[in-house]
C-alpha positions as CSV (number, residue, x, y, z in Angstrom):
1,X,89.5,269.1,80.5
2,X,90.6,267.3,83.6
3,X,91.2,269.6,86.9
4,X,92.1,267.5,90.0
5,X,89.4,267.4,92.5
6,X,86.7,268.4,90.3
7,X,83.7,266.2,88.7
8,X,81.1,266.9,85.9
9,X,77.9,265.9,85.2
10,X,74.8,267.0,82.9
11,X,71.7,265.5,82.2
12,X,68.1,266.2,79.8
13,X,65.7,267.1,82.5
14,X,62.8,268.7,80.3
15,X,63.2,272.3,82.0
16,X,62.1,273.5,78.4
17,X,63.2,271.4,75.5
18,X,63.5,268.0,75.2
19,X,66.4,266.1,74.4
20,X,69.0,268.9,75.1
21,X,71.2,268.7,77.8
22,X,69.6,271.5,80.4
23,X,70.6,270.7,83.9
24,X,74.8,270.4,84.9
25,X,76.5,270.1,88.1
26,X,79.9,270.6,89.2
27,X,81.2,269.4,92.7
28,X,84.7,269.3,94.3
29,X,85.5,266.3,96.5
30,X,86.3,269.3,99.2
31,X,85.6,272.5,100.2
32,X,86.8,274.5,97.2
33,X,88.0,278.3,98.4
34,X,85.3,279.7,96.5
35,X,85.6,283.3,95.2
36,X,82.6,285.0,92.5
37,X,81.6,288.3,90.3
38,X,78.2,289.2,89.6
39,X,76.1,291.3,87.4
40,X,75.5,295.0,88.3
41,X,72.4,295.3,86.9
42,X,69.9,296.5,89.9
43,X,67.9,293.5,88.9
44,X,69.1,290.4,90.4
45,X,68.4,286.7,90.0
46,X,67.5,284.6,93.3
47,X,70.5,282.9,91.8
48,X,72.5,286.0,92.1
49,X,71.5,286.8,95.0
50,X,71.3,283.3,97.0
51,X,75.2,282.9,95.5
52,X,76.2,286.5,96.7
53,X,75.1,285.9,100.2
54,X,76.3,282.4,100.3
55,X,79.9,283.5,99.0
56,X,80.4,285.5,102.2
57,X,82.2,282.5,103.5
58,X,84.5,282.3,100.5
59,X,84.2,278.6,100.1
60,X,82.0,275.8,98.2
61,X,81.5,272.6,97.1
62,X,79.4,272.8,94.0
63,X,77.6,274.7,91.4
64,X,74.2,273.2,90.0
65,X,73.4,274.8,86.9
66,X,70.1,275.0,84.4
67,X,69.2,276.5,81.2
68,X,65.4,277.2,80.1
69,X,64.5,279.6,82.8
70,X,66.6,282.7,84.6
71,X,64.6,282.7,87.6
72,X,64.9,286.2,87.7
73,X,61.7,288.4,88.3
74,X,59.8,285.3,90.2
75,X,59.7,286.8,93.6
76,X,59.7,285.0,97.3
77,X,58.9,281.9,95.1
78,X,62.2,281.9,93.0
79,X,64.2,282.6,95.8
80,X,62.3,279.4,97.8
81,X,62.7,277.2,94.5
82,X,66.7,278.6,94.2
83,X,66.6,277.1,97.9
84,X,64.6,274.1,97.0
85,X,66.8,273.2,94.2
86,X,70.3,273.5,96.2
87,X,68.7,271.9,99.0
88,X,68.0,268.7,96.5
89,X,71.7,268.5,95.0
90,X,72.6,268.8,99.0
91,X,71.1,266.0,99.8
92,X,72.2,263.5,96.7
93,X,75.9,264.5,97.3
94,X,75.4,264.0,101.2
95,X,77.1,267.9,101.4
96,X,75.6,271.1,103.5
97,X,73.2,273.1,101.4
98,X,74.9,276.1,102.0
99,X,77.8,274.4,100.0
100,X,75.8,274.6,96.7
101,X,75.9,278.0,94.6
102,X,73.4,278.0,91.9
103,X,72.6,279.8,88.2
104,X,70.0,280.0,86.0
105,X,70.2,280.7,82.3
106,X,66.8,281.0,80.4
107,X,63.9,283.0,79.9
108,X,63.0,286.2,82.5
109,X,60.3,286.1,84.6
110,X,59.2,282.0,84.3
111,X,59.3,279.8,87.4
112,X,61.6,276.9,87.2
113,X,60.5,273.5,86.9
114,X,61.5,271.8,89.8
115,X,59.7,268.6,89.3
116,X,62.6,268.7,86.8
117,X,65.0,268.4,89.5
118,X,63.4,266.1,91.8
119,X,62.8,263.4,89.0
120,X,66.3,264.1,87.4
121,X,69.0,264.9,90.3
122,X,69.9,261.3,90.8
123,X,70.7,260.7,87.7
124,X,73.0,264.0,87.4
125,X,74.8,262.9,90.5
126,X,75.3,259.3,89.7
127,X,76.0,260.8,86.2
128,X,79.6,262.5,87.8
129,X,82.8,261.9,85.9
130,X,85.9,263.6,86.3
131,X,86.0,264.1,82.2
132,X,82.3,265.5,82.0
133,X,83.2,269.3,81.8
134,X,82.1,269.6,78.3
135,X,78.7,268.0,79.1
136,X,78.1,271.1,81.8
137,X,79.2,273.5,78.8
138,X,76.4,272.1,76.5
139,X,73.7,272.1,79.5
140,X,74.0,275.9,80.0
141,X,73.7,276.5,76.6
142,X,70.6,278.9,75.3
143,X,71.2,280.6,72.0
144,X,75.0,279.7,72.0
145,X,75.6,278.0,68.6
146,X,78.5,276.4,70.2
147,X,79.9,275.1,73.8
148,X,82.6,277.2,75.2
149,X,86.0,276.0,77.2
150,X,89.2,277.1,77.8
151,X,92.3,275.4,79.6
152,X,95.6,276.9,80.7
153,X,98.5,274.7,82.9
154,X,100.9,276.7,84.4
155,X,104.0,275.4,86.7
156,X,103.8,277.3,90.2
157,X,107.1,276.1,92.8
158,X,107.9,273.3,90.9
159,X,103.9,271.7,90.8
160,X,101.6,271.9,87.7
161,X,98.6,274.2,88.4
162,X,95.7,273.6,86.1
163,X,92.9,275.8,85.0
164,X,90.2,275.2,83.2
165,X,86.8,278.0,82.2
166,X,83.1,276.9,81.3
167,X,81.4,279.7,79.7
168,X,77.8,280.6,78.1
169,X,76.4,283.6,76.4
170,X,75.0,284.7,73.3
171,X,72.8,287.8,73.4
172,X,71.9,290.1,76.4
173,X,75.9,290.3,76.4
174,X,77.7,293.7,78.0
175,X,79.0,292.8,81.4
176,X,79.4,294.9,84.4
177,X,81.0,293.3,87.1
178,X,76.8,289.8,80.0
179,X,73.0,286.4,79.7
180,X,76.3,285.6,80.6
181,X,78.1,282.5,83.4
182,X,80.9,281.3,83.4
183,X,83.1,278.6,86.1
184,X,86.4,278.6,86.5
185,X,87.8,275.4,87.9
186,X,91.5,275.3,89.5
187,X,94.0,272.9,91.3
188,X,95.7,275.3,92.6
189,X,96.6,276.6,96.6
190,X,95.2,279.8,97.0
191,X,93.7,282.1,99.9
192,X,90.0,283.2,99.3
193,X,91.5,287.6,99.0
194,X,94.1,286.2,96.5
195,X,91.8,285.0,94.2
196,X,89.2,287.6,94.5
197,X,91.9,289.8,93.5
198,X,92.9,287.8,90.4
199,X,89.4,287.2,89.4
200,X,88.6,290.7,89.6
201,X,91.5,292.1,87.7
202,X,90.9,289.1,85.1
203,X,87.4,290.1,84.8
204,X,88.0,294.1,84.5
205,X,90.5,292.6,81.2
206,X,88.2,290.2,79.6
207,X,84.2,290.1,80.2
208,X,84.0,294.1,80.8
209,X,85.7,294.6,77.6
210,X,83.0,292.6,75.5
211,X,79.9,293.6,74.0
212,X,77.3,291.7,71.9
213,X,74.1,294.2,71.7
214,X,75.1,296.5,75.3
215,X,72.8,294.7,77.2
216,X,73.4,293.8,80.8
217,X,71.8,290.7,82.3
218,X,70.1,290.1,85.3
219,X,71.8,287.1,85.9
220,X,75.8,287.1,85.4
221,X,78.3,285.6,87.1
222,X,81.8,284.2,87.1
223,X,82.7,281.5,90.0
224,X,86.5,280.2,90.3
225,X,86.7,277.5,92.3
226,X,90.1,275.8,93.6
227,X,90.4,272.7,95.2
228,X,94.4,273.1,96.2
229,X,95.1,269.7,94.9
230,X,98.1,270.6,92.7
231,X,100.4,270.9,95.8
232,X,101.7,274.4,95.1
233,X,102.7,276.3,98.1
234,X,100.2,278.4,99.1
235,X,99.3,281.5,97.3
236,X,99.0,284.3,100.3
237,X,100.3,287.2,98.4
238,X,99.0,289.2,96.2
239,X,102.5,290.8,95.2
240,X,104.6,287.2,95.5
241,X,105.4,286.2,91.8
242,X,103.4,283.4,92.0
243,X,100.1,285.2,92.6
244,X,101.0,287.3,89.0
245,X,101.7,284.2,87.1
246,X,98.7,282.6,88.7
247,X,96.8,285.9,87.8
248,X,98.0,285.7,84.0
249,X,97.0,282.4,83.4
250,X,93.6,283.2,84.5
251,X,93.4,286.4,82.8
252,X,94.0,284.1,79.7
253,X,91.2,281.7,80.1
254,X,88.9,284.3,81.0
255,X,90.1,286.3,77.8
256,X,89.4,282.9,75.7
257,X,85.9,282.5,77.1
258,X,84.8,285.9,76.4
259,X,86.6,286.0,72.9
260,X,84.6,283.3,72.4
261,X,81.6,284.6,74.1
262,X,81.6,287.6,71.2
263,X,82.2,285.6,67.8
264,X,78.9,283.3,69.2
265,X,76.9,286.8,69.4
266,X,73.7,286.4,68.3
267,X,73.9,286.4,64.5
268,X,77.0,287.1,64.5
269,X,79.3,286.9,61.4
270,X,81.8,288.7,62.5
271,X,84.6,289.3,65.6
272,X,85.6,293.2,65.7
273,X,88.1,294.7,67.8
274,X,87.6,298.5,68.6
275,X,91.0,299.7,69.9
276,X,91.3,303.3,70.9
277,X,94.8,304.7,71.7
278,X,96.3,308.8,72.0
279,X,93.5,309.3,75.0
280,X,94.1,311.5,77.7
281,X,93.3,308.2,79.6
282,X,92.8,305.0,79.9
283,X,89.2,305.3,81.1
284,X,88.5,307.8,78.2
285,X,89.6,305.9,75.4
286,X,87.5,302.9,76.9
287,X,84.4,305.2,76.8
288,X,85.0,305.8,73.5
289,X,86.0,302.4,72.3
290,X,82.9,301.0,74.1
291,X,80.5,303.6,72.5
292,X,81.8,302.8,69.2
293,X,81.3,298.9,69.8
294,X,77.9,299.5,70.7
295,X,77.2,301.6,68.1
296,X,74.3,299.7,66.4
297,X,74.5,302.0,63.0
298,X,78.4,301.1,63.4
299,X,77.7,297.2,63.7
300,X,75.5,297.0,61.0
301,X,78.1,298.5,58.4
302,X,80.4,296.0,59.8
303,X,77.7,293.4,58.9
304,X,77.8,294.9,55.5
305,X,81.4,295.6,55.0
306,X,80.4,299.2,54.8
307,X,84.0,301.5,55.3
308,X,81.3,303.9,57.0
309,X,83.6,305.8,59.1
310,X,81.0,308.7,59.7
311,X,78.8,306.6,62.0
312,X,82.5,305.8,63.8
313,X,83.4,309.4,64.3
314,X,79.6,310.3,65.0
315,X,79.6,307.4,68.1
316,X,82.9,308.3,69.3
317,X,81.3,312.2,69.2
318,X,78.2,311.4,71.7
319,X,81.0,308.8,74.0
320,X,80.6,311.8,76.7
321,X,84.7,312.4,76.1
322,X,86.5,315.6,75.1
323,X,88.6,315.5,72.0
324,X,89.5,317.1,68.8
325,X,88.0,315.6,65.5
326,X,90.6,317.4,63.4
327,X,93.3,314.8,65.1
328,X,91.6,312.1,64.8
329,X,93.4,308.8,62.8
330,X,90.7,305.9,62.0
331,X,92.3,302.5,60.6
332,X,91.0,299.2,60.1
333,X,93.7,296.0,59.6
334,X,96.6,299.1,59.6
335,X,95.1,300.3,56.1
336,X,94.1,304.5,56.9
337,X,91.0,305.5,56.1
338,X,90.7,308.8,58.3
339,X,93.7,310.8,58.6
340,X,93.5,314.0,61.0
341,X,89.9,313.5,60.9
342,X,89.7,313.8,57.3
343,X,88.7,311.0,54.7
344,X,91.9,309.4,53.2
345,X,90.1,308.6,50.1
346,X,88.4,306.5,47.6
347,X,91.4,303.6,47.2
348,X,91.7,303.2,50.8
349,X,88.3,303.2,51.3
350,X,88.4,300.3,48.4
351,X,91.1,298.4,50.1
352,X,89.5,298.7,54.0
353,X,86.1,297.4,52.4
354,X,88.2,294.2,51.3
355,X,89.5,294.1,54.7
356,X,86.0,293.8,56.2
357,X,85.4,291.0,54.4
358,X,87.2,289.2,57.2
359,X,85.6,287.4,60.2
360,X,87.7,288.9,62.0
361,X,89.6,292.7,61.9
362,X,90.7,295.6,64.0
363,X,89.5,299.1,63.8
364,X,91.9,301.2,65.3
365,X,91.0,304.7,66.4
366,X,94.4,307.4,67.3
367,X,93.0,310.7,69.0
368,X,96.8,312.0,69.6
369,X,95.9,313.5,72.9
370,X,97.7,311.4,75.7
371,X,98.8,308.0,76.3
372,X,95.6,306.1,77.4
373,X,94.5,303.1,75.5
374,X,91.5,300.6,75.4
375,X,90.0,298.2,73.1
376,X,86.4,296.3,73.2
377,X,85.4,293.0,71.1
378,X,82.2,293.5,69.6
379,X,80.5,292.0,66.9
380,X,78.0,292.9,63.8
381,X,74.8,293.4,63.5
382,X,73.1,290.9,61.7
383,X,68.7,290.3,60.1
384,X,69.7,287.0,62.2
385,X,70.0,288.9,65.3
386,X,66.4,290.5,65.3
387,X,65.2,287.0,63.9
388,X,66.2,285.5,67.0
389,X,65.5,287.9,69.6
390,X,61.9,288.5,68.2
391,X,60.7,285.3,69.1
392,X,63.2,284.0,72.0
393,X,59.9,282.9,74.1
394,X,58.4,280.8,71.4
């Protein structure tokens, strides 16, 4: 993944294993019109916060990164180590403090290491390739089993516009703009109120329609940065047809990440789609899909391959939404189980248990009341999950 303007770097600073890449940086040889989404959980970060305040001016130049610690919980003295650390990737790059966002990934409530910084930020800066992207990917990594990318080029006037998405997250996963980050870099020309309105409709499509176990953390965020390198003419419009296509591209990446995001759930052995459809509403049929995906009887007979439509029906019952049970059509990979809320039957039943088998499927859900529609990725509920969050501190 190579964006013009942008550079990479990571490097093993000790923040809380050793030898595992735990500290990344990502700086843009300008200022980059700078636009960012954070978590909505009433408890903040200093990240979160320090970012939010500094984003105000809708530009940046970089975006130093750790995993090990959230600094979330840690008071005056996480906000003044948030500071301390920006101020120390300021002054290697020879750039204005105020020009550095920051995140943390990493345990709740545990100071960072700075002494990790001081001894290891030279090295990270001198460390700065244009090819390094992957590198950042690993560095934020906590219980992710894998890194996660995702690249789109798209022409815009006659100029190729690249895009390219950095993501984490594992567990604490539901977001409400999940731990979740991710960093979007772009060539592209574009106004700071154009891309907050593409980053926020791409959001609303792709990382508010995931969940891993309904959690929300104290410390999400998504940051697209664009350098305006690719030459485009300026995207000032939010209804000229570049803006959409620029918009669609994004929504993709973003819809990559998160997709990706959901099959690395914690434990996870399988990707589920909940799609609801024959709402009164959209909004309705998203309540519903999203109660079913949390559903934690429902994910663990999705873990077992367990046609157990009752827990569906009972979820979709307590989802706060007015509907009538005796129309309601429950699917999985197009095979019927539930037809106007009644059980199909044992061979169905036999065939959609084959079905789950699958690491991936759909469960589709028809309440034949309206034309509102709505699906959620989720995932199942593995022993591995409880394995892992039991003793996430040791």
């Amino acid at each position: 993944m190579i964006i013009n303007g942008f550079s990479f770097a990571a490097v093993s600073a000790g923040l809380r294993y050793k030898n595992r890449l735990d500290l990344g940086l990502i700086v843009c040889d300008q200022p980059a019109v700078t636009a960012g989404m954070f978590t909505t959980n009433q408890v903040k970060a200093a990240p979160v916060l320090l970012d939010i305040e500094r984003l105000k001016q809708g530009k940046a130049r970089a975006i130093l990164v750790n995993s090990g610690s959230a600094n979330a919980c840690t008071g005056e003295i996480g906000m003044a180590d948030a500071h301390k650390t920006c101020g120390l990737a300021a002054q290697h790059l020879g750039i204005d403090e105020n020009e550095v966002l920051v995140a943390s990934t990493g345990v709740i409530g545990e100071r960072l290491k700075v002494a990790g910084f001081e001894a290891h930020m030279g090295e990270l800066v001198a460390g700065l390739r244009h090819d390094g992207a992957v590198d950042v990917a690993r560095a934020m990594m906590t219980t992710d089993t894998v890194e996660k990318s995702a690249f789109r080029t798209i022409e815009l006037g006659g100029e190729e516009v690249a895009i390219g998405g950095l993501a984490k997250g594992s567990g604490m996963i539901m977001p409400n703009m999940a731990t979740m980050l991710a960093f979007v870099m772009t060539d592209a020309r574009i106004s700071f109120p154009q891309l907050r309105h593409c980053l926020k409709n791409s959001v609303a499509a792709s990382f508010n329609l995931i969940t891993v176990d309904g959690d929300t953390s104290t410390n999400d965020m998504v940051l697209v940065m664009a350098s305006g390198h690719a030459g485009n003419r300026w995207i000032e419009d939010v209804d000229h047809p570049d803006c959409h296509d620029f918009g669609a591209a994004l929504a993709e990446v973003l819809d990559e990440l998160a997709e990706k995001i959901v099959a690395d759930g914690e434990g996870a052995t399988k990707l589920v789609r909940v799609a609801v459809g024959g709402a009164k509403d959209d909004h309705e049929a998203e309540q519903i899909a999203r109660t079913v995906a949390n559903s934690s009887l429902v994910k663990t007979a999705f873990f077992g391959g367990d046609p157990n439509w009752g827990r569906i029906v009972a979820a979709m019952g307590r989802a706060g939404v007015r509907f009538r049970p005796e129309l309601v059509d429950i699917a999985c990979e197009g095979i019927m189980l539930v037809r106007g809320g009644v059980w199909v039957g044992e061979e169905a039943e036999t065939q959609v248990a084959e079905a789950m088998r699958a690491p991936r499927f759909t469960v589709s859900i028809d309440l034949h009341q309206g034309s509102g529609a709505a699906a959620v990725r989720t995932c199942d509920l593995s022993y591995d999950y409880i394995k892992i969050n039991a003793d996430y501190r040791s």
